[in-house]
N, C-alpha and C positions, 0 to 999 in steps of 0.2 A: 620337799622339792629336791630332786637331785642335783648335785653339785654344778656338773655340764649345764642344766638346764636354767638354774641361777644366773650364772656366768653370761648365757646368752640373752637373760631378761637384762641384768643390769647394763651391757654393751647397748641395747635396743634402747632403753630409758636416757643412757648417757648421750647418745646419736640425736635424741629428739629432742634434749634440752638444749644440745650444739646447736640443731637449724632455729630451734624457737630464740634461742638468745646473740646469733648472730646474722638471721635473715630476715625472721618475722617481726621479733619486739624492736628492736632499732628505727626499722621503717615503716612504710607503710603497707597496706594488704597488697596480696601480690594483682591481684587487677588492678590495681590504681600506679603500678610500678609504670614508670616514664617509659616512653616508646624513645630507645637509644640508637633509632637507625638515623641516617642523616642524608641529606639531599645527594645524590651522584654526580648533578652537575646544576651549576647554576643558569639557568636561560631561561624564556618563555618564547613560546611560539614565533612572536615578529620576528625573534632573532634570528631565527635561522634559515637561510637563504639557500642553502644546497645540503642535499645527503649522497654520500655513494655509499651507495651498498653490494657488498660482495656477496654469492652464495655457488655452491655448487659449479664455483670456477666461473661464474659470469659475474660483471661487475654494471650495474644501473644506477646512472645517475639523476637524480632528480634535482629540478630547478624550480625556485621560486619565480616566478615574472607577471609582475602586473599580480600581482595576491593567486594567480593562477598558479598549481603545481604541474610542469612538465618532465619527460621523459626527454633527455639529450642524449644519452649513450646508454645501449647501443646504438638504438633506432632515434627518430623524431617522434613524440607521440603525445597524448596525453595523458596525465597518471590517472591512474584511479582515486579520486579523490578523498573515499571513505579510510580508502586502506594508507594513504600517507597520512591522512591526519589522525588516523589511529594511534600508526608507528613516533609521528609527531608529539601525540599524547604521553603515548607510556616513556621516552626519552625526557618532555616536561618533566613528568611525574615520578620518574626512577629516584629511588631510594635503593640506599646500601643496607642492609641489616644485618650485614656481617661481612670482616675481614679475615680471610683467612691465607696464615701464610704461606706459601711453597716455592720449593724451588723449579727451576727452567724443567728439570726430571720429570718430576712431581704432575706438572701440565697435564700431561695425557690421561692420568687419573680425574680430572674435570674439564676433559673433553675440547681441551683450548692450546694441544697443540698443532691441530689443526680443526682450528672453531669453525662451527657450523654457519655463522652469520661476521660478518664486519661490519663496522658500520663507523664513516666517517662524516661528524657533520659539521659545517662549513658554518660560520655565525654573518652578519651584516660586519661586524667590528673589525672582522680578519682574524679573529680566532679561533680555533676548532675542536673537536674531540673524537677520539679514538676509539671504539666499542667494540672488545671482540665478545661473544658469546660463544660459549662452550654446551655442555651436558645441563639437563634439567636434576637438581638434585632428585632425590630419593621420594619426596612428596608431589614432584611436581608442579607445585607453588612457585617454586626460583629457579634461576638460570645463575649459573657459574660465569663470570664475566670477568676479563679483562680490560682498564680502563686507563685510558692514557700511559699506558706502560707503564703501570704503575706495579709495585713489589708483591704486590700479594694479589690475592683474589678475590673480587666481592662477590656476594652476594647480592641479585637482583631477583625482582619480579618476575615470571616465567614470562607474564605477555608481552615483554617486549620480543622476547624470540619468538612466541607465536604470531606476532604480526606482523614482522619482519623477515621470518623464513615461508619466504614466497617467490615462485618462478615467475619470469616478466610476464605473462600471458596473465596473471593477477594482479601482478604492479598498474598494469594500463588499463584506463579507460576503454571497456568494451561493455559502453551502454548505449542500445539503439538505437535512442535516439537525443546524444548527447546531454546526459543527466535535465531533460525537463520534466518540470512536475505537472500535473494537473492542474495544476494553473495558469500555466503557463501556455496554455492550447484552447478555444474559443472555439475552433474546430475540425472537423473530422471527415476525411475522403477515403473509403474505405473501397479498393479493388478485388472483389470476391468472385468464385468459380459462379455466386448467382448472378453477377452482373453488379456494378457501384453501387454504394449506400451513403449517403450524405449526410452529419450530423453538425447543427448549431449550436451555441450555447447564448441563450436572451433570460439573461438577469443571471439568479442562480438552475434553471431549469434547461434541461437539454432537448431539442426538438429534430425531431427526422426531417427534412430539406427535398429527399430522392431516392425512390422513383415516388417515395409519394409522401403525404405532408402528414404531420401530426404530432403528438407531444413522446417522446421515447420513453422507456422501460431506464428510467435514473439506476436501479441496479445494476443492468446489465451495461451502459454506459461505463459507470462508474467502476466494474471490472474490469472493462474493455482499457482504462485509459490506465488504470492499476498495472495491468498487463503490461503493455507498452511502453511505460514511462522507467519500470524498475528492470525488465528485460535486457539481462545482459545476453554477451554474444559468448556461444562455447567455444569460440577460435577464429583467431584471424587467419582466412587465408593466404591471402595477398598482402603487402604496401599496396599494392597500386591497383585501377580496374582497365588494366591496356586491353584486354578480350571479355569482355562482359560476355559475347556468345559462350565462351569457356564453361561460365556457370549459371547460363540461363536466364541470363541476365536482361538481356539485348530486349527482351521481350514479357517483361515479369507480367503476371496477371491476377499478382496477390500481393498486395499490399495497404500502404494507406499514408496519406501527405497530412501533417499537422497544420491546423492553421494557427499561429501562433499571437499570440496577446501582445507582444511586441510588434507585430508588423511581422510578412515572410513566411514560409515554409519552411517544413523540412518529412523530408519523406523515405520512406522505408520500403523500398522495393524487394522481392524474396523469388531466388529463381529455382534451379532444381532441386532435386531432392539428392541426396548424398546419404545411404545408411537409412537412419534415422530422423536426420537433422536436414538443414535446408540451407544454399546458399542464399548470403544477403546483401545490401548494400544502402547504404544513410547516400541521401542528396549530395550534402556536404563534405564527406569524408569520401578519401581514395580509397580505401581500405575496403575487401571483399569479405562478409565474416562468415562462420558458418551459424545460424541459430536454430533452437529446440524448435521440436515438434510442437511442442505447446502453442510456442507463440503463433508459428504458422493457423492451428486449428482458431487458436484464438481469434486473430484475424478474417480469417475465413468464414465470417459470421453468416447466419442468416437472418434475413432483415424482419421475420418475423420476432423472432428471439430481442430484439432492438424497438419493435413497437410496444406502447405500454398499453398495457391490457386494461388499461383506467378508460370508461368507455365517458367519463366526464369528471373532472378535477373539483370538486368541489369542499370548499369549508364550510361549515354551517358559521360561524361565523362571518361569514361574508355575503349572505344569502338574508332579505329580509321579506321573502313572502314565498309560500308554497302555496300550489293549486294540484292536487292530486285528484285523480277521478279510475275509479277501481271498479270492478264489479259490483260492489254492494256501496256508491253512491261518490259522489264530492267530498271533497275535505280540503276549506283552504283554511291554511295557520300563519300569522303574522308575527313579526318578533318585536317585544313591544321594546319602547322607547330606549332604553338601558339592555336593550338584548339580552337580559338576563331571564324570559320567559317567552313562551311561544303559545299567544291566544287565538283561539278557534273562531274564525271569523264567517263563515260555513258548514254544515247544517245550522240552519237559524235556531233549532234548539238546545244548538250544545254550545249558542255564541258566547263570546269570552272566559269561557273556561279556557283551564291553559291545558297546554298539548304534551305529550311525552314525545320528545323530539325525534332521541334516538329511532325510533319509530319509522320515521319517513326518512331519515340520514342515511345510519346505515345502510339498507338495499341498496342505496343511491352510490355509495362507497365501495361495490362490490367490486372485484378483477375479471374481466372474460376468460375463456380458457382459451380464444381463437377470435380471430381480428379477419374478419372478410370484405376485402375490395371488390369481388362479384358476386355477390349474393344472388341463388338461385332466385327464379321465378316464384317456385312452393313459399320461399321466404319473405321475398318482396310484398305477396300474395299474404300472409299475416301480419308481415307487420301494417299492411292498408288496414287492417281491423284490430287495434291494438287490444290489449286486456290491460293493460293501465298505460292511460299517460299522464306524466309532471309536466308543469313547469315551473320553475325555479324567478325568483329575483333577486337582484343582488343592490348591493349600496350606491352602485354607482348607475342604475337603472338598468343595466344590460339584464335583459333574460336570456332563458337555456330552456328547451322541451328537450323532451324525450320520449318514446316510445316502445313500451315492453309488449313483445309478442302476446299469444295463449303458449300454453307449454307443447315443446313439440318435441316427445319422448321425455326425457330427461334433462332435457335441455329449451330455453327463451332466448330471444333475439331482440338488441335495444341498436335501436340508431335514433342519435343526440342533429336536431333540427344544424343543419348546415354544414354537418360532417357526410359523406357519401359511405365510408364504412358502415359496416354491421359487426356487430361486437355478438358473440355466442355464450351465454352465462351459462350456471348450470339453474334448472328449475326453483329454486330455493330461495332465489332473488325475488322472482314473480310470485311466488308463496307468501314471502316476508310483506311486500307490497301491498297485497290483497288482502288486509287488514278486515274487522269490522267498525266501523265510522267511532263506535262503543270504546272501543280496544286504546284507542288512541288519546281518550282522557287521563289527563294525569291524575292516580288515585285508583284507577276500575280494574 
């Protein structure tokens, strides 16, 4: 071995027996080393009662009142809820994980001698704290921060300056229709370019009210109310609605009024079109916004789209006798006393054997692809001569008929006894139904 190369083994050896015997064997593993950062500020949420926050030469103050958070300076407003109690959060939550010192010079090297964000927050007690944030270090991870003017510079979490460097048009509340959930709405007045569409809500189950009656499309509802409830506004126009004609206002013919589970209204009127976007305007608020296309189209439903293609809602479960009559004969099945089988109580030769349920269910469970209020003559004209009809019982005696066309192209026609619609399936339904009497023994 040559000499250089000795030299630089033994320095390597010497090096690794220094960290082993003054870092590793001492303590413990380095994962299990104690986390040496420490709280930034002591508070928790109740406490604190006001924030100003500076950025980009504009100063926003927010206020606690009544557990509510508002906007008082510049404007009057409401804040946005999500985004103070973010900011709210990560100030709880700030930890130091480093001090590091510098001088007044020094500053501009971490971005704090004129910081990106301030942040001054007001406690219930009468005391306060100081926050400047400067530059994201090198990883991204933390923010360079000054805190209560103090000597040096910590180290914090980067999300506090992600959630706190935000222009006021983010800071406020611009949700259209005042942060309600879908719970909170019972019902729906929907003013569309076809004319109004009315929806209820009886139990968990949403039903069409106008122009015509029925049980609704629960998906496209429950889109519908997605939509509207999380729909913020791209921009305020106004404070105030002094000239509605200005934006269309005077006269909106798209929209839709919530009926609210607390008692009241609140409605969402949408007037011209601006670009892309649309002006708008809430019941309740002065304020004129502009909102996306989206919501507009969204609104702008068509009431087919809203009917649900279930041409009869049924459980088998709930159901304790069938009477089917098909091309190739009768079949009635009973669900015996534990509803745990379903015996064949017609054809006399196949009595009490038990039934393959799904059998007659399913079909029964199919979706239409089209929902008709006038059915032609040609169709009224087949369905008077059905190729099957059920009828259904159920627990609490109510029955259900129904009547499935012959196939007419690729397509049957079923209208359910005291419904006036005609529901259009595709062929495959009337196939499934048209069983042989055989087919239908459980086992064959």
């Amino acid at each position: 071995m040559k000499k250089s190369t000795l030299i630089l083994f033994l320095v390597a050896l010497l090096g690794g027996a220094l960290v082993y015997y003054t870092e590793i064997k001492p303590g413990k593993p380095r994962d299990e080393e104690k986390d040496l950062s420490r709280e930034a500020f002591k508070l928790n949420r109740e406490d604190i009662n006001q924030i100003v926050l500076t950025r980009a030469g504009q100063t926003v103050t927010f206020e606690n009142k009544d557990n509510k958070w508002l906007i008082t300076q510049p404007l009057n407003a409401l804040a946005d809820e999500s985004t103070i109690n973010t900011i709210i959060g990560d100030l709880v939550s700030a930890r130091i994980t480093r001090d590091i010192p510098a001088t007044a010079e020094q500053l501009k090297n971490f971005g704090l001698t004129e910081p990106k964000v301030k942040l001054e927050v007001k406690l219930k007690n009468g005391q306060s704290h100081k926050i400047e944030l400067g530059d994201k270090d090198f990883s991204g991870s933390a923010v360079y921060a000054k805190i209560d003017s103090g000597q040096s510079i910590a180290s914090l979490s980067g999300s506090l300056l992600t959630s706190a460097d935000k222009d006021l048009k983010d800071l406020r509340d611009r949700s259209v229709l005042g942060g309600l959930s879908q719970y909170d709405i019972k019902g729906l007045k929907l003013s569309t370019e076809s004319g109004p569409v009315n929806l209820s809500k009886e139990g968990e189950s949403w039903k069409l009210t106008a122009p015509v009656s029925g049980n609704a499309e629960e998906t496209e509802v429950n889109s519908l109310l997605s939509e509207i409830t999380s729909a913020k506004a791209a921009d305020v126009v106004s404070e105030s609605a002094d000239d509605l004609a200005k934006y269309g206002l005077n006269a909106s013919k798209i929209g839709v009024t919530a009926q609210l589970t607390s008692g009241g209204e609140r409605a969402l009127n949408i007037g011209s079109k601006v670009d892309e976007q649309y002006y708008a305007k809430v019941s309740d608020r002065p304020q004129i916004y502009k909102i996306e296309k989206a919501l507009y189209d969204k609104l702008n439903v068509k009431l087919a789209a809203l009917r649900s293609k279930e041409f009869l809602k049924v459980s088998q479960d709930d159901v304790t006798r069938v009477q089917l009559k098909n091309p190739n004969g009768t079949l009635v099945v009973e669900a015996d006393k534990d509803h745990a089988k379903w015996l064949i109580k017609e054809p006399a030769d196949k009595k009490d054997k038990e039934a393959t349920a799904f059998k007659i269910f399913t079909p029964l469970q199919s979706k239409a692809e089209e929902v008709l209020d006038k059915p032609s003559a040609a169709i009224l004209a087949k369905l008077a001569k059905p190729a099957v009809t059920v009828k259904l019982t159920f627990k609490d005696g109510k029955t259900a008929g129904l009547n499935v066309s012959a196939a007419d192209g690729d397509s049957v026609y079923v209208r359910v006894d005291g419904n006036p619609a005609v529901y259009k399936l595709n062929k495959t339904m009337l196939e499934s139904l048209s069983f042989k009497l055989d087919e239908v023994v459980s086992g064959t």
